[in-house]
C-alpha positions as CSV (number, residue, x, y, z in Angstrom):
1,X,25.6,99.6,41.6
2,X,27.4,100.9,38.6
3,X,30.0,98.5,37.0
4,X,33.8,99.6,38.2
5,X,35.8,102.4,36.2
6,X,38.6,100.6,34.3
7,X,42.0,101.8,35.4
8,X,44.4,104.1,33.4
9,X,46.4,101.4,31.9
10,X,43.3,98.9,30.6
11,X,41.9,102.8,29.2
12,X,45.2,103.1,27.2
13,X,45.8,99.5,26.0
14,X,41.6,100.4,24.4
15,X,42.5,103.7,23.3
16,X,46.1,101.9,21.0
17,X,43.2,98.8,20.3
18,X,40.4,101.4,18.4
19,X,42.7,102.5,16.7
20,X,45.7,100.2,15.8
21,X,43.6,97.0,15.7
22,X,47.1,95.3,17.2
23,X,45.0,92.5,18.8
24,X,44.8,91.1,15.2
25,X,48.3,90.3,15.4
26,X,48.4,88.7,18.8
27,X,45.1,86.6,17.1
28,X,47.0,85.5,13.8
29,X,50.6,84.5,16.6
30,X,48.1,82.4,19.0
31,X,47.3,80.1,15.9
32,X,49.9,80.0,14.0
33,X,51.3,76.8,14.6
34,X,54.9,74.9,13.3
35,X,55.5,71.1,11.9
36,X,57.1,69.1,14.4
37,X,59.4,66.7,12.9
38,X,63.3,65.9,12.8
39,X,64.2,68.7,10.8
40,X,62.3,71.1,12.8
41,X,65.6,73.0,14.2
42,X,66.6,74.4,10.9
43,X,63.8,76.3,11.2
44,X,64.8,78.1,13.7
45,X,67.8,79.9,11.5
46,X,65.1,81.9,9.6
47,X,64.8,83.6,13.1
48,X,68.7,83.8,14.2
49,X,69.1,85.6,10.8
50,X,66.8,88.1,11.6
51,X,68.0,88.3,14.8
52,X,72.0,88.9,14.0
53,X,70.5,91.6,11.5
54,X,68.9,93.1,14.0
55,X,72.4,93.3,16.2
56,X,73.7,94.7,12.9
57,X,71.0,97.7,12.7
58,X,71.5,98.7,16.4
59,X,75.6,98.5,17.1
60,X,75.7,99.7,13.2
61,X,73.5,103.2,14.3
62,X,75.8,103.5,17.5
63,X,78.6,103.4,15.5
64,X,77.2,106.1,12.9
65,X,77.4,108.2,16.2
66,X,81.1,108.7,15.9
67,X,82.3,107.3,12.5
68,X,83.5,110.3,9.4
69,X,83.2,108.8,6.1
70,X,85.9,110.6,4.3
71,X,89.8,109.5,3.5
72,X,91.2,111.9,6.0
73,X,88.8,111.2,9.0
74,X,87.1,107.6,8.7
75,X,90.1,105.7,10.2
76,X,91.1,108.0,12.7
77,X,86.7,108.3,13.9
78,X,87.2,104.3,14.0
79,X,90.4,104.6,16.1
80,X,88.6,107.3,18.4
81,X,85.8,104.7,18.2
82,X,87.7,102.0,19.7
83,X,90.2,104.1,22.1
84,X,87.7,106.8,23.3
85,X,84.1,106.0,23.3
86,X,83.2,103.8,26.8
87,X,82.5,100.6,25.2
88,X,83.2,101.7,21.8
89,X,85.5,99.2,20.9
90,X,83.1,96.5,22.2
91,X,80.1,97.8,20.1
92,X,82.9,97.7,17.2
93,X,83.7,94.0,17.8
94,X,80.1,93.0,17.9
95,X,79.2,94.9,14.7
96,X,82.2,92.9,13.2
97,X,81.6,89.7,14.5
98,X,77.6,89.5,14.4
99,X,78.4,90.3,10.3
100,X,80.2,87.6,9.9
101,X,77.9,85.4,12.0
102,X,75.0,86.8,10.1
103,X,76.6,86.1,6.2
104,X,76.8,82.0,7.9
105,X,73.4,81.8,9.2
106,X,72.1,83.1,6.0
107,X,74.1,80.8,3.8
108,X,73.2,77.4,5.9
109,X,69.5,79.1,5.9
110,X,69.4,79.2,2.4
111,X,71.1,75.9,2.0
112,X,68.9,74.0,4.8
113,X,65.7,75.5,2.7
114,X,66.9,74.3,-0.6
115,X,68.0,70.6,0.4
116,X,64.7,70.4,2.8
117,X,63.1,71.5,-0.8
118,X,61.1,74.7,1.4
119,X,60.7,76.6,-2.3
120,X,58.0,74.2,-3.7
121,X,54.4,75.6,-4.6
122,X,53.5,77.9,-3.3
123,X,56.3,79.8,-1.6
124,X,58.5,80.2,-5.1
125,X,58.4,84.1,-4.3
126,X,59.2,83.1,-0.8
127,X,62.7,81.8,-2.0
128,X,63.0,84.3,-4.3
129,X,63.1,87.1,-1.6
130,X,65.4,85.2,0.7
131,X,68.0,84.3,-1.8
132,X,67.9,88.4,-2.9
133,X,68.4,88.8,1.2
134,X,71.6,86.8,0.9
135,X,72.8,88.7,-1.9
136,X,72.0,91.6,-0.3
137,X,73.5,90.3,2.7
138,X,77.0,89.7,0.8
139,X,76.5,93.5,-0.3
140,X,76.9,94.5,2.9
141,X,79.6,93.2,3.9
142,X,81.2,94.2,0.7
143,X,80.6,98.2,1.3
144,X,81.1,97.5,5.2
145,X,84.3,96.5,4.8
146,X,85.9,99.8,3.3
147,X,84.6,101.7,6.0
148,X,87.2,101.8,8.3
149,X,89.6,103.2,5.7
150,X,93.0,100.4,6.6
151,X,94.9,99.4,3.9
152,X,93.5,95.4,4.1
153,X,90.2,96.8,3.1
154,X,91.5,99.1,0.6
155,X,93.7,96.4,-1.6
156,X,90.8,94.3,-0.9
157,X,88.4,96.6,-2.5
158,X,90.5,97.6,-5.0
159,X,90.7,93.9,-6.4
160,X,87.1,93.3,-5.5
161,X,86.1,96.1,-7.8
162,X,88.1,94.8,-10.5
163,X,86.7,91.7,-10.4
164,X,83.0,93.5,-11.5
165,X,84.7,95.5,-13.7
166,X,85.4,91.8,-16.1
167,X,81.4,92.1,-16.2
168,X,81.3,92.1,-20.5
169,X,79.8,95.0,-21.9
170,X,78.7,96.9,-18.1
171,X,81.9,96.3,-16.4
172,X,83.7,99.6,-17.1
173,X,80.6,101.2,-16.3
174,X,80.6,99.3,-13.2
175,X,83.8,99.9,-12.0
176,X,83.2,103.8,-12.2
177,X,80.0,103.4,-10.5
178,X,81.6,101.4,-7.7
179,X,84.9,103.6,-7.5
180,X,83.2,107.3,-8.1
181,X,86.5,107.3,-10.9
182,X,88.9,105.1,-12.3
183,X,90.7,104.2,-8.7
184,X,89.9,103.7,-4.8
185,X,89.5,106.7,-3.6
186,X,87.9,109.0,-1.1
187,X,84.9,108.9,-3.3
188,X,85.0,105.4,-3.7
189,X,85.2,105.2,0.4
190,X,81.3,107.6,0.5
191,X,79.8,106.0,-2.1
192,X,80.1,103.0,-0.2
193,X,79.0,104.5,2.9
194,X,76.0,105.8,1.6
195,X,75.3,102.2,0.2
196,X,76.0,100.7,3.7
197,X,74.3,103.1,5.3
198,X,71.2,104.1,3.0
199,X,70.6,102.3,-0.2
200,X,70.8,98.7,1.0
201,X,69.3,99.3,4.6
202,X,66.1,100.4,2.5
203,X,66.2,97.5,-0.2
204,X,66.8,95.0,3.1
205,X,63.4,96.7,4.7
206,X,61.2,95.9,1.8
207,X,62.8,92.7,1.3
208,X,62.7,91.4,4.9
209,X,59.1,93.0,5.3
210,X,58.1,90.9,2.2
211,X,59.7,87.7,3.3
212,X,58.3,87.9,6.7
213,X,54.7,88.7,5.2
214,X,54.8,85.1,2.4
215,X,56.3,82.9,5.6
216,X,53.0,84.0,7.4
217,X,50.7,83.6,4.7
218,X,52.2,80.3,3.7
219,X,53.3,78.6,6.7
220,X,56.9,77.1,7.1
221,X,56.9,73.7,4.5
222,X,57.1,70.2,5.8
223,X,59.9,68.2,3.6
224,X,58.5,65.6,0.8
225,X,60.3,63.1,2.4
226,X,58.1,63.8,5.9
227,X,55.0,63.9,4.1
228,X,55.0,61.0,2.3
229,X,55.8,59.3,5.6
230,X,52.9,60.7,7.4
231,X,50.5,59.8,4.5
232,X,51.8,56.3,4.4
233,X,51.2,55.8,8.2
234,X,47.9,57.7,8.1
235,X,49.0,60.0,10.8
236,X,48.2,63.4,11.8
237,X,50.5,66.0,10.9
238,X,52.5,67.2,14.4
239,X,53.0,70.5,15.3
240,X,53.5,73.0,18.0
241,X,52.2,76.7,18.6
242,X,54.4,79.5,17.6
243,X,53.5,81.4,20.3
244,X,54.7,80.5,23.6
245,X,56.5,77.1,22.0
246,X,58.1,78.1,19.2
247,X,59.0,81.7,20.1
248,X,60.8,80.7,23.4
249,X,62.7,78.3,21.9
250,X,63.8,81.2,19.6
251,X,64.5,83.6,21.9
252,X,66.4,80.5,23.8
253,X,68.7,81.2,20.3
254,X,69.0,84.3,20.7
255,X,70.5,84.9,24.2
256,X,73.2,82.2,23.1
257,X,74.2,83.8,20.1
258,X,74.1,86.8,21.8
259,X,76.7,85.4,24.4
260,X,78.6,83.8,21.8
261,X,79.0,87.5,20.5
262,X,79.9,89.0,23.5
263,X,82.4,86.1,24.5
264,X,84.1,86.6,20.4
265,X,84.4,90.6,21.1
266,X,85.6,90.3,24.6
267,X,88.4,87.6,24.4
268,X,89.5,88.4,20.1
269,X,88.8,91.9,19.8
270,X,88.0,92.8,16.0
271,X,91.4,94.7,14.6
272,X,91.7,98.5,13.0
273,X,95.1,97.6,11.0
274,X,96.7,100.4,9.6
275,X,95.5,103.6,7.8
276,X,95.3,103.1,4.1
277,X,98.0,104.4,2.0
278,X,96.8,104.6,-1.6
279,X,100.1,105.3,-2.9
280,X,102.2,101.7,-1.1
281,X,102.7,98.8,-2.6
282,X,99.5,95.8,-1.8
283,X,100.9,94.0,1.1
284,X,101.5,90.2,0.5
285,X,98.4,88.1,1.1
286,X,95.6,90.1,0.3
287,X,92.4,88.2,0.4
288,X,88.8,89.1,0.7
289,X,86.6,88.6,3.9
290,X,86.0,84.3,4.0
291,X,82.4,84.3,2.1
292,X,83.9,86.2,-0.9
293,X,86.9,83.8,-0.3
294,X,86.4,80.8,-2.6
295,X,85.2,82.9,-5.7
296,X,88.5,85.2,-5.0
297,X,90.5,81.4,-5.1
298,X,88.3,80.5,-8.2
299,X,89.3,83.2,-10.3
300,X,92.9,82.6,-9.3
301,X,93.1,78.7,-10.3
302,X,91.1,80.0,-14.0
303,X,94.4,80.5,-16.4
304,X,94.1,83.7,-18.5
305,X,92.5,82.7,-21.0
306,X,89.8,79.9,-22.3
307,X,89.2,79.5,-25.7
308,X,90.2,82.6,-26.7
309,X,88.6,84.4,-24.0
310,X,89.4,85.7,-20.6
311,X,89.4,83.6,-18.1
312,X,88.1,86.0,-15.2
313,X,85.4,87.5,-17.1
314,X,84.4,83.8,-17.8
315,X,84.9,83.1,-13.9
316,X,82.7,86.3,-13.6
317,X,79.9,85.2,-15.7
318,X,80.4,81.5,-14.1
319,X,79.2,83.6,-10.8
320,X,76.5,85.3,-12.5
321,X,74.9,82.7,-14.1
322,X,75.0,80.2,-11.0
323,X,73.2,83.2,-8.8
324,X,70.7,83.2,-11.6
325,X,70.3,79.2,-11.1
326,X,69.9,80.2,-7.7
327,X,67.6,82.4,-8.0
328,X,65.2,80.2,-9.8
329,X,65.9,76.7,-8.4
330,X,61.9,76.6,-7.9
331,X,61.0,76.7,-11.6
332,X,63.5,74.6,-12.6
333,X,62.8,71.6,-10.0
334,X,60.0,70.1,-11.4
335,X,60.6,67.3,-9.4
336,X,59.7,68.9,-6.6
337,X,56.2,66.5,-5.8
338,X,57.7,63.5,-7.2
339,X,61.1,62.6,-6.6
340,X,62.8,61.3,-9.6
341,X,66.3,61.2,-11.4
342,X,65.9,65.3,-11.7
343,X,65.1,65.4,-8.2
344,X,68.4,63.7,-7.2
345,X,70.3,65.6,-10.1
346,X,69.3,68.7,-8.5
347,X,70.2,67.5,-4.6
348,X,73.6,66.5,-6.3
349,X,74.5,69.9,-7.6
350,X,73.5,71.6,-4.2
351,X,75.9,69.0,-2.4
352,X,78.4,69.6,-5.0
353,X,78.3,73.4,-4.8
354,X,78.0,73.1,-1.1
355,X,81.4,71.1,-1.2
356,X,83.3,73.5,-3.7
357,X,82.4,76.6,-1.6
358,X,84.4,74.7,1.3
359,X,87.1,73.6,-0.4
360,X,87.9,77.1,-2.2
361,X,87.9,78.9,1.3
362,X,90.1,76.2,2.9
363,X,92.8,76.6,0.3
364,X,92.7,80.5,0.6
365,X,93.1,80.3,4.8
366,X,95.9,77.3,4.6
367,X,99.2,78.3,5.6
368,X,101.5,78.6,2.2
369,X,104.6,76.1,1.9
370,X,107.9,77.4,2.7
């Protein structure tokens, strides 16, 4: 008797197998496994990032649909948006709020990594690429927020361009590259739409490509504090599978942050404001979106001048140099396999930044007196 002819669908998941070799994937998420331990939920952040970037990609393209970059058509295409379009304003909202949403989870991300020490040997170029996410992360919301063309995000821009224009020596240069001239303009309004929309959207592929790519070679770290516990007791290290353990939980993640989005754009619909009006006055109480919030208060409290200098461009460089720190906290914790003064030098800083960033945004979103 000859054996049975396989049906269509086993003969096309064969044909996509020859030549795809997918089933090498499905091999490598069946034994990848994750630590178990008490500080296993921060893990799953890494994930809820991606995730909110992902909302970001698909309600950003919906929008694209409809939206005009150009002074006499963006804010009226965003109006339309939101007046017209079945569901437009809802798609809006989400964009809105899943960008805000995604700037947090990428911050506490970052921050659960470094005080969990997840940088050490050998995923340095594993921090590297997810502290240039966040950056790139802040970038986006930076062009994003011009988009709509209402005069909040025009003042806004106008001072947050200024602010890189105190960059010594490439700030003028800066400034023009940012602006398309010397002011906020129409210009200004597509160059940032074709960041938003082109340059960082590519930089953010290769990055989150790359990032994914090291966490799968190297596995997601187990803090020093954990191992030294497990060595001490002789146990066995505990873990779960990523796949169905892991990625359920996940996905658990996921549909809540999903319906915390939809409940946030539903019952506090995200604003249009006003058309911009390049020629009127700044309104009172101008501030930037809440993660630019406490530099914007920092360069404030800085007095004019510091030993001679000025006091923003020092403020400015102050920013610099501390993403620079950031950016190699792996190299410099040397610490990092034996927990010493340095070590606890280092976890002080992080607290200490971590507490500045908090204070700084309170003071810019408390009421003023009188």
């Amino acid at each position: 008797m000859s054996p049975a002819t396989p049906g269509p669908v086993p003969r096309l998941m064969a044909w996509i197998e020859e030549r795809t070799g997918l089933s090498v994937l499905g091999e490598l998420a069946r034994k990848k496994r994750v630590p178990r331990h008490r500080h296993t939920f921060w893990y799953y952040l890494g994930g809820m990032t991606l995730f909110l970037f992902g909302i970001q990609v698909g309600t950003g393209i919906l929008l694209l649909l409809y939206y005009r970059p150009s002074a006499s058509e963006a804010f009226e295409s965003v109006q339309f948006i939101m007046t017209r379009v079945p569901f437009g304003w809802l798609i809006r909202s989400i964009h809105s709020w899943s960008a805000n949403l995604l700037v947090l989870a990428a911050f506490v991300h970052m921050f659960s990594v470094f005080f969990l020490k997840a940088y050490r040997k050998p995923r340095e170029l594993t921090w590297l690429s997810g502290a240039l996410l966040l950056f790139l992360m802040l970038a986006f919301g930076f062009s994003g927020y011009l988009l709509p063309w209402n005069t909040l995000a025009f003042f806004a821009t106008q001072v947050g361009t200024q602010v890189a224009g105190a960059v010594p020596l490439v700030g003028p240069f800066m400034l023009r590259l940012l602006r398309g001239g010397d002011q906020v303009t129409g210009g200004t309004l597509t160059r940032f739409y074709g960041m938003h929309v082109a340059v960082l959207p590519a930089l953010a592929t290769v990055l989150v490509g790359a990032h994914l790519l090291l966490v799968q070679k190297h596995g997601m770290s187990v803090p020093p504090a954990v191992e030294k516990r497990r060595s001490e007791s002789g146990g066995a290290p505990l873990s779960m599978p990523f796949f169905p353990n892991f990625l359920l939980r996940d996905l658990i993640g996921w549909v809540a942050a999903l319906g915390i989005l939809a409940a946030l754009a539903a019952l506090f619909p995200w604003e249009l404001g006003t058309k911009a009006d390049p020629f009127a006055p700044a309104p009172a109480g101008i501030r930037p979106e809440w993660y630019f919030a406490w530099m914007f208060q920092t360069l404030k409290l800085l007095p004019s001048h510091i030993l001679g200098l000025e006091g923003e461009m020092l403020g400015v460089l102050g920013f610099g140099a501390g993403a620079l720190m950031l950016l190699l906290v792996p190299f410099l914790d040397r610490a990092g396999e034996a927990p010493g003064r340095w070590d606890r030098l280092l976890l002080a800083c992080g607290w200490a930044v971590v507490a500045f960033m908090a204070v700084m945004t309170l003071i810019v979103y408390l009421p003023a007196e009188g």
